[in-house]
N, C-alpha and C positions, 0 to 999 in steps of 0.2 A: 732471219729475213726471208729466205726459203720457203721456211714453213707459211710466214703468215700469207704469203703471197699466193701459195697454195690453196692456204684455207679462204682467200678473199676470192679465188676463182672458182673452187667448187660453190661459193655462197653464190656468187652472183649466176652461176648456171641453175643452183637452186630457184632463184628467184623468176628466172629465162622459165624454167619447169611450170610456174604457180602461176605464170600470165603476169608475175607482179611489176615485170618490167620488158621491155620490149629490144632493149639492145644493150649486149654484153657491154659495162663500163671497163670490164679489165681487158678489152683486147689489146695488142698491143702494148700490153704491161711489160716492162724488160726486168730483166731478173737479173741481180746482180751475180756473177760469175766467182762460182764457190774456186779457193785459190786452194791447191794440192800441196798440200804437204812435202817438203823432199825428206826424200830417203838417205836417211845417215848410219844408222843401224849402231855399234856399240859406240859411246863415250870412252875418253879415257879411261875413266876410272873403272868401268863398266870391263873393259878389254881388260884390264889388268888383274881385275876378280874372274872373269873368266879363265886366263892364261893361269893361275893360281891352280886351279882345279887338276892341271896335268903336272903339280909339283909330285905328289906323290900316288901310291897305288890305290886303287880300288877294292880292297879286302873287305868285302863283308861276308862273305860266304861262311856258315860253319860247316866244317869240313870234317874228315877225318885224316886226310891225306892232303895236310894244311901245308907243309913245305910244296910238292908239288902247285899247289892251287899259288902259294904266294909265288914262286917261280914265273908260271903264267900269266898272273897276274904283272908282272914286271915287263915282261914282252907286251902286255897289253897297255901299259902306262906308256912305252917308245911306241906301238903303233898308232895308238889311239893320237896321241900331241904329233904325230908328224903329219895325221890328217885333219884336226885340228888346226894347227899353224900354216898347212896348203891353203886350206878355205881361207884362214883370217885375210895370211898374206901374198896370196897369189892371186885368188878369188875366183876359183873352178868353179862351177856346177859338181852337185853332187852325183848326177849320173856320169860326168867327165871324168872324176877321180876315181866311179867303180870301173871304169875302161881303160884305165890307166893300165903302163905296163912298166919293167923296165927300162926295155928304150926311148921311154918318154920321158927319162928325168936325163939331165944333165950336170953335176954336180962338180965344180973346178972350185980349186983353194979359195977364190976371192970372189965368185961369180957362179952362177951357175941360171937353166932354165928350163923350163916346163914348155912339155910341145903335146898340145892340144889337138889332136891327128882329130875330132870329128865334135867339134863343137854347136852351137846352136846355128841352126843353119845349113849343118854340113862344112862348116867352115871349120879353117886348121889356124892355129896361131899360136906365136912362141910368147912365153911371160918369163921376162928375169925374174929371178927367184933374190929377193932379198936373206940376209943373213938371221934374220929370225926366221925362216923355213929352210934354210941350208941345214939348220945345224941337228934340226929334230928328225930332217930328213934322210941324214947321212947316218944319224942313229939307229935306225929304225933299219937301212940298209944290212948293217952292218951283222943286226940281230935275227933280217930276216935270212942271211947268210947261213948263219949258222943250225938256224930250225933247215935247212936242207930241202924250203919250197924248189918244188920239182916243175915248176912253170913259171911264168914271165912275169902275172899280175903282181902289182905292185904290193899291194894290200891284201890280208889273207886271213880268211878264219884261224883261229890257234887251236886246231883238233886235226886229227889225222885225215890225212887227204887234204889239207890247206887248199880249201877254195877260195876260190875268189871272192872277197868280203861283202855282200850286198848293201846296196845303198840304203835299204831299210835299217841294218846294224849299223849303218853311219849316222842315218838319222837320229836312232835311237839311242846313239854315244853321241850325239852333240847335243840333243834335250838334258840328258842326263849330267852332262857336266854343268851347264846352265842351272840346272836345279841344286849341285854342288857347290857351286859358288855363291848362290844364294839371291839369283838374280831373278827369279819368277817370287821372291819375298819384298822386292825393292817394290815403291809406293811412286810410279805405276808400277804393274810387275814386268820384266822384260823374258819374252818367249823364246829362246834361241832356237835357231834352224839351220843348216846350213846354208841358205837363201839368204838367210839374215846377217851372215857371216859373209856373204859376199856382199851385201851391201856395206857391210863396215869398211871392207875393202875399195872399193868402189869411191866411198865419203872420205875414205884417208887419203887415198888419190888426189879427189879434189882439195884436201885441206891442204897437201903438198905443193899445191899450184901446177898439177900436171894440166897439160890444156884437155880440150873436151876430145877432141882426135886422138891421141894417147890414151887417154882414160877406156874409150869404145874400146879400141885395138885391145889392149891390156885385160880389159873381162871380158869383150867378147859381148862386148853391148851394139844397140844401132846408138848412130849418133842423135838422134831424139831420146833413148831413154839415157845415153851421158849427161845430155845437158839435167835431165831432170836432179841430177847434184848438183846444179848449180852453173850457172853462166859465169863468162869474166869478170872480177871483180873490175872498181876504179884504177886499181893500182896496175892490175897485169894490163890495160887497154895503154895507161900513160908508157908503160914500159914496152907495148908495142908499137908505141909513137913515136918512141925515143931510137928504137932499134930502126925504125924506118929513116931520122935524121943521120942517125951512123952512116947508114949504108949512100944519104945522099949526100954525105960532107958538111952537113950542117953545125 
């Protein structure tokens, strides 16, 4: 509809051009208001072929000093899923998680939370950490313990001098697992990014029935781009109707 409307305005200034006619008939033409897509990023099944991809190691290398190489590669399978499973389920920014450090995680038996010291904005803010990032998180602790990282960052190349892991080699470990699970093959094909992984986060939120205030706070969104996952459904507005009768006695 766009286009034709387009092409009916450039024709008739064609014609404005030729003398062939004397007053534009499109002025005033309304154009109907193209509706934006919301942002959901993975599906179920989508998540589950992804989350697949950090079942086992990444071995392709030939090698000569093949135990060594598999060894590393094993530290690489717990680093890789606990920054994996952060994005899914917390929903950082990828330059938030290369800034990460240790005392930005909080890790308790049943609970725990991510503190976001300089988010978009400049803004700081805490995220509960659900049990599918407690557990890959505490892993990955426990591993980086023991390689004897000699500074705070969270995340760390696996080579001598363990630096701080660049968000480029994050990017480039979440395409690649994406490509592993076989989801840039799926008809459409699907691109993973870490971006994109925050919006899954984000759509899961909403599909929880988190309200739009929660959802912002929680990623670190303005509350214009919360809403764009979705406004209150029928059912949450009646159940805010109901809680207003509670509260007057009704």
């Amino acid at each position: 509809m766009l286009r034709y409307a387009a092409s009916l305005r450039a024709f008739c200034q064609f014609l404005i051009g030729i003398e062939a006619i004397q007053h534009d008939p499109a002025l005033g033409l309304r154009l109907p208001v193209k509706k934006t897509q919301e942002p959901k990023g993975l599906d179920d099944a989508q998540r589950a072929r992804f989350e697949s991809a950090f079942q086992t190691t990444w071995v392709d290398k030939v090698t000569k000093r093949k135990r060594t190489y598999e060894t590393q590669a094993g530290y690489r399978l717990i680093r890789d899923r606990a920054i994996a499973f952060l994005m899914l389920y917390a929903g950082p920014r990828v330059e938030e998680v290369e800034r990460l450090t240790l005392d930005d995680i909080e890790l308790r038996p049943k609970s725990g939370v991510l503190h976001i010291r300089q988010g978009n904005g400049f803004k700081e803010r805490d995220v509960p950490l659900s049990r599918p990032v407690r557990d890959p998180l505490e892993a990955w602790l426990k591993e980086r313990e023991k390689l004897g990282v000699p500074h705070e960052a969270l995340f760390v190349e696996l080579r001598a001098g363990y630096r701080p892991l660049s968000r480029r080699s994050m990017q480039n470990m979440i395409a690649e697992a994406g490509r592993r699970a076989g989801l840039d093959r799926l008809d459409p094909p699907v691109e993973i990014t870490p971006h994109f992984l925050k919006h899954t986060y984000t759509y899961m939120l909403r599909q929880a029935g988190v309200s739009t205030e929660v959802r912002a706070e929680m990623s670190g969104h303005s509350i214009e781009t919360a809403m764009k996952y979705g406004g209150p459904k029928t059912r949450e507005k009646e159940r805010a109707a109901e809680a207003l009768d509670e509260m007057a006695g009704v």
